[in-house]
C-alpha positions, 0 to 999 in steps of 0.5 A: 779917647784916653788911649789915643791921648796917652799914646800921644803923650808928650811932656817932660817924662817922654824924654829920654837919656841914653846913659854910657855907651847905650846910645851906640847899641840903640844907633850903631849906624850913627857911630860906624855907618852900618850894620852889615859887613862894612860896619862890621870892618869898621870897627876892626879900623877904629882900634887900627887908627889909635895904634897908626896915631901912635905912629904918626905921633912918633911912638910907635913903628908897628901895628900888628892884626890877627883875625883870631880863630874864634872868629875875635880880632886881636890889635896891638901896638908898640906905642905908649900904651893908653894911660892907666891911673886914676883920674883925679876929675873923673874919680874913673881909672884913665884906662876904663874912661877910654873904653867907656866915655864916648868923649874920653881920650886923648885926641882931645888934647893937642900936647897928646896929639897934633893930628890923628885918625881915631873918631875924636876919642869916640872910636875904641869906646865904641868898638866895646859897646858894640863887642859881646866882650873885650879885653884891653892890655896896656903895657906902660911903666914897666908894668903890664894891666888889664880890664875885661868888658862886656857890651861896653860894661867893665868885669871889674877894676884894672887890674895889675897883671905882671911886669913888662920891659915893653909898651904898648896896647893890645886889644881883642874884641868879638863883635856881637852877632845882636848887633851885626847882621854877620860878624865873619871878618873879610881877611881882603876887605882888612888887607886892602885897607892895612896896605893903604895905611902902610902906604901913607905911613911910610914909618909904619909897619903893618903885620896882618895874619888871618889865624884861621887860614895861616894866611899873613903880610906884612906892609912897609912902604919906603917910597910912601905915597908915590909907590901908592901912585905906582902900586895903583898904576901897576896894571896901566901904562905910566907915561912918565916915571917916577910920579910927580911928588910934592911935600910940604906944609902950609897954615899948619896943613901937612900935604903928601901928593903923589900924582902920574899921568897914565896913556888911559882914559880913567881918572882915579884920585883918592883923598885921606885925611890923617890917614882916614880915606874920604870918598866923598873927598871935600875941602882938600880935594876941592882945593886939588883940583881947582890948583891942578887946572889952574897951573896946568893952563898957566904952564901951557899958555907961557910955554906957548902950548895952549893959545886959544883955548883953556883947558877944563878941570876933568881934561887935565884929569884924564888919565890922571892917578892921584893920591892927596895925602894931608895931616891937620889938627882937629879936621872938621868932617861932614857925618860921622864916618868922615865920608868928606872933609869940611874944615875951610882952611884945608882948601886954601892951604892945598891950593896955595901949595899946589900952586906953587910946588907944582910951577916950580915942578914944571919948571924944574921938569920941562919934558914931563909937563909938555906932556901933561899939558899935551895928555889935556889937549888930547883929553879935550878933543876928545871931549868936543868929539864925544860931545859931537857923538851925544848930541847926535845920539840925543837927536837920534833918539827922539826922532826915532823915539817910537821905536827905540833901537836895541829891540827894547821891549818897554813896560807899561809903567811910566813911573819910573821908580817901578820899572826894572830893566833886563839887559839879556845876552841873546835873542834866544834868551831875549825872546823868552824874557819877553814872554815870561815877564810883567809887561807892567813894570819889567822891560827887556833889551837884548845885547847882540854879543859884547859891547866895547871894552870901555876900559880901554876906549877913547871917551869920544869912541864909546858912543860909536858903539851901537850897543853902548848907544842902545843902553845909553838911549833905553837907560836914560841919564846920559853917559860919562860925567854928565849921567845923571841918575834923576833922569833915568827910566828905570830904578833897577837895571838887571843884568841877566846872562848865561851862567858860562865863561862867555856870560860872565865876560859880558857881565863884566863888560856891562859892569865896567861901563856902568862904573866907568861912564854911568857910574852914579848908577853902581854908586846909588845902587841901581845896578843888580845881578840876576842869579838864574838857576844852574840845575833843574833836578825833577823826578815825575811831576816834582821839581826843584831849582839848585843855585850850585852844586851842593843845593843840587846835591841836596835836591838828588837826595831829597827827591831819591832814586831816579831824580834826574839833574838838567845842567843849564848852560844858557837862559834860552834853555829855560821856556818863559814860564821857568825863566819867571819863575826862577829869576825874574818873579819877585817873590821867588828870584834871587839877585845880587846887588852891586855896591862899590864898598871901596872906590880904590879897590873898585878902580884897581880891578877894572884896571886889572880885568879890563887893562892891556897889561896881562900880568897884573891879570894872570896873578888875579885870576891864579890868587883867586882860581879857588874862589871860582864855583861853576867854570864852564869849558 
């Protein structure tokens, strides 16, 4: 009994206080997201947004990013330099209250800054919580000082370390391998995010040399967000140029948008605020979108192109690229990580400006809105006929209900958290997939070849794919905007096919319709990838599965001299009993989950790999040839 009372204690000796920077160690997912990779870059972004406010404060013009050999990461910039100096409240150096108070810096201060990108202060502090060390160099007053840190805590006083005719400040961190689950920076994951900056900064210079390949670029973008717009339409067909282009400011908002119309069928509008991107959009975007149908549908009625029928949000979004650039002071977001933005006053202030700047645009452009115009009312047909073609499908599919189309083998099991769905290339591969499953929670539908490209395919055309209807029917949920992840019958869907180039196509096509027209579904991380075996090597009665050539390499040595090597080219070579115990058990398979990290990169290479436009394509695959591991020709 005083056991189960102590252990349930709870008076004012239970509270405790995270003193400095303990309570970023004990929580770092509250202050950076995560601990995997993506925390990891997000870090490498605080120290790159102090140096970028700097920019937009009209201090600095350069930000410059080394990935250091030793795996640390080295940020410096040309502008005023962080304040070094006692501070007379704090009875702290300036320099170390930065590096060390959660709330400390000068975005708290509107004469320091007006707008900027940083965590509100919190951003470099929390960068050195998380570091094994960092060295901070400030070079301010014509002189040049230093403070080294570890995992937050100072190595001693600032120091003053020389004289300098420059300003700036430079920071190099090394992450802590206790922290991070990897603590390997991604030089694309840096890159993609540096040329986004750049873009939205057209004062900027970005300089990014990775020290550990040799590889490097430098960003510097004088057409700003409208050669973001085209950058991001590099792989699709623009059906005006330039992009429309409005600037201005309202209620002490500061709005930079960049939109074009392409002959596609995909909408891709991303939203930043202070240079940060936000995903999830919010208020800004809220205010976009309602000014963008609104002006579009006046413009059409008074010019006489609409008569008798309104056009919807996501027709007069069909096809659209869009960037959505604003600047605030102080913006309110929603989580720490600034996913969506919540302040009240962006929303009326973008859809007060959009409002009026795209009439006058449409006015001054009468061509280049009849074709806006023109693109929804296409987009609408579209959507009437694509609404047609579900509905029939819907009815279709409880009348035929008991035996579901596609050759769906179901499982037992009727929760739906449980279940998993394999989507197998072939019948041969199907057939031993049905055999060697758990009937109780795993199920099996056969593909016959490859769906529709749904990259290229009209929204109303992809349901008349029989393939897409069985997928669509077995997985639940619906399909374009209206899918809906609460209704689907299963809570993994398995993509399982052939480890060859024809294999990997179909993959591909399987993925770009997921994240085209069931895109909840990658987003929330339904969708897998089966990682099947590529090499039996066996000797007797033993045997061992290689997942590449260097685990078979292992397995020849390990089993010695006459240990014979089977190369599977497709799943169908492997009997049932291979083909659980390798890939669909799970206390032995392997699979790979599919995350969208970014949702512009995402964009961008469904638009490459999937698009008419076979440049864009060509320099993917030839930038990316040496990345390739098992290339069956």
């Amino acid at each position: 009994m005083d056991g189960d009372k102590e252990q349930g204690l709870y008076d004012a000796d239970s509270i405790v206080a995270l003193k400095g920077l303990e309570a970023v160690r004990k929580r770092p997912g509250m202050y950076i997201g995560s601990t995997d990779a993506r925390g990891l870059h997000h870090l490498v972004y605080e120290v790159v947004d102090n140096g970028i406010d700097e920019v937009m404060a009209g201090y600095a013009d350069r930000v410059n990013v080394y990935i250091n050999e030793d795996g640390s990461v080295t940020v410096n910039d040309d502008g005023r330099g962080i304040p070094v100096g006692m501070n007379k409240e704090e009875g702290k150096d300036a320099l170390e209250m930065c590096l060390t108070d959660l709330h400390a810096g000068g975005k708290f201060n509107q004469n320091s800054y007006k707008v900027s990108g940083g965590l509100h202060g919190v951003g470099v502090s929390v960068v050195n919580a998380l570091s094994k060390r960092l060295t901070a160099i400030v070079e301010r007053d014509g002189k040049m000082f230093r403070q080294t840190y570890k995992i937050g805590i100072p190595d001693g006083p600032v120091e003053l370390i020389g004289d300098s005719e420059n300003t700036g400040t430079t920071i190099t961190f090394y992450p802590d391998g206790d922290i991070f689950e990897t603590v390997v920076f991604d030089y694309e994951i840096l890159q993609n995010r540096f040329r986004n900056q750049a873009f939205l900064n057209k004062e900027a210079t970005i300089y990014f040399e990775d020290k550990r390949t040799g590889k490097s670029d430098t960003f510097h973008y004088d057409g700003g967000v409208s050669e973001f717009v085209q950058y991001l339409n590099r792989s699709k067909k623009a059906i005006h140029d330039p992009p429309i282009a409005l600037a201005g400011e309202r209620n002490g908002v500061m709005m930079d948008i960049a939109l074009q119309y392409t002959d596609g069928y995909n909408e891709e509008i991303d939203s930043f605020v202070n240079t940060i991107y936000t995903p999830e959009g919010g208020t800004h975007m809220t205010g976009f979108r309602a000014a963008l149908t609104k002006t579009i549908n006046d413009y059409g009625k008074s010019s006489g192109l609409l008569k008798d029928t309104t056009l919807e949000g996501s027709d007069v979004r069909e096809g659209l690229t869009a960037i959505v650039s604003i600047r605030m002071p102080e913006p309110q977001f929603e989580g720490q990580t600034k996913a969506k933005l919540g302040s009240s006053i962006a929303q009326k202030a973008v859809s007060t400006f959009m409002n009026e700047k795209l009439a006058e645009y449409f006015l001054e452009n009468p061509a280049v809105a009849a074709l806006v115009v023109r693109k929804g009312i296409s987009a609408l047909e579209s959507r009437e006929a694509a609404r047609k073609a579900r509905d029939a499908t819907r009815r279709k599919s409880v009348l035929e209900s008991t035996s579901l189309p596609g050759k769906l083998a179901d499982c037992s099991e009727k929760d739906p958290a449980k279940c998993e769905l394999y989507i197998v290339e072939g019948e041969s591969a199907g057939g031993s997939a049905k055999q060697g499953r758990d009937r109780m929670f795993q199920a099996i539908l056969p593909l016959r070849g490859k769906i529709l490209n749904v990259e290229k395919a009209r929204p109303d055309k992809v349901l008349d794919n029989e393939e897409i209807r069985n997928l669509m029917i077995a997985i639940g949920g619906g399909i374009g905007k209206e899918f809906d992840t609460d209704k689907i019958r299963y809570n993994s869907i398995v993509i399982m096919t052939d480890a060859d180039v024809d294999g990997a196509h179909i993959g591909t096509l399987l993925l770009t319709l997921f994240y085209r027209q069931m895109r909840p579904l990658v987003e929330k991380g339904h969708v897998f990838l089966a990682m099947p075996p590529l090499y039996r090597v066996y000797k007797g009665k033993k045997e061992i599965y290689a997942y590449n050539d260097e685990e078979m390499a292992k397995a020849v040595e390990e089993l010695g001299t006459g240990a014979n090597v089977s190369r599977y080219k497709g799943l169908g070579e492997m009997n049932p009993q291979q083909l659980w115990d390798t890939t669909m058990n799970p206390e032995s398979r392997m699979m790979k989950k599919i995350e969208i990290q970014d949702a512009i990169i995402a964009d961008q290479l469904f638009s490459i790999l999937m698009g008419d436009d076979v440049e864009p394509r060509r320099d993917f695959i030839i930038e990316h040839a040496h990345e390739v591991i098992n290339l069956d020709v």
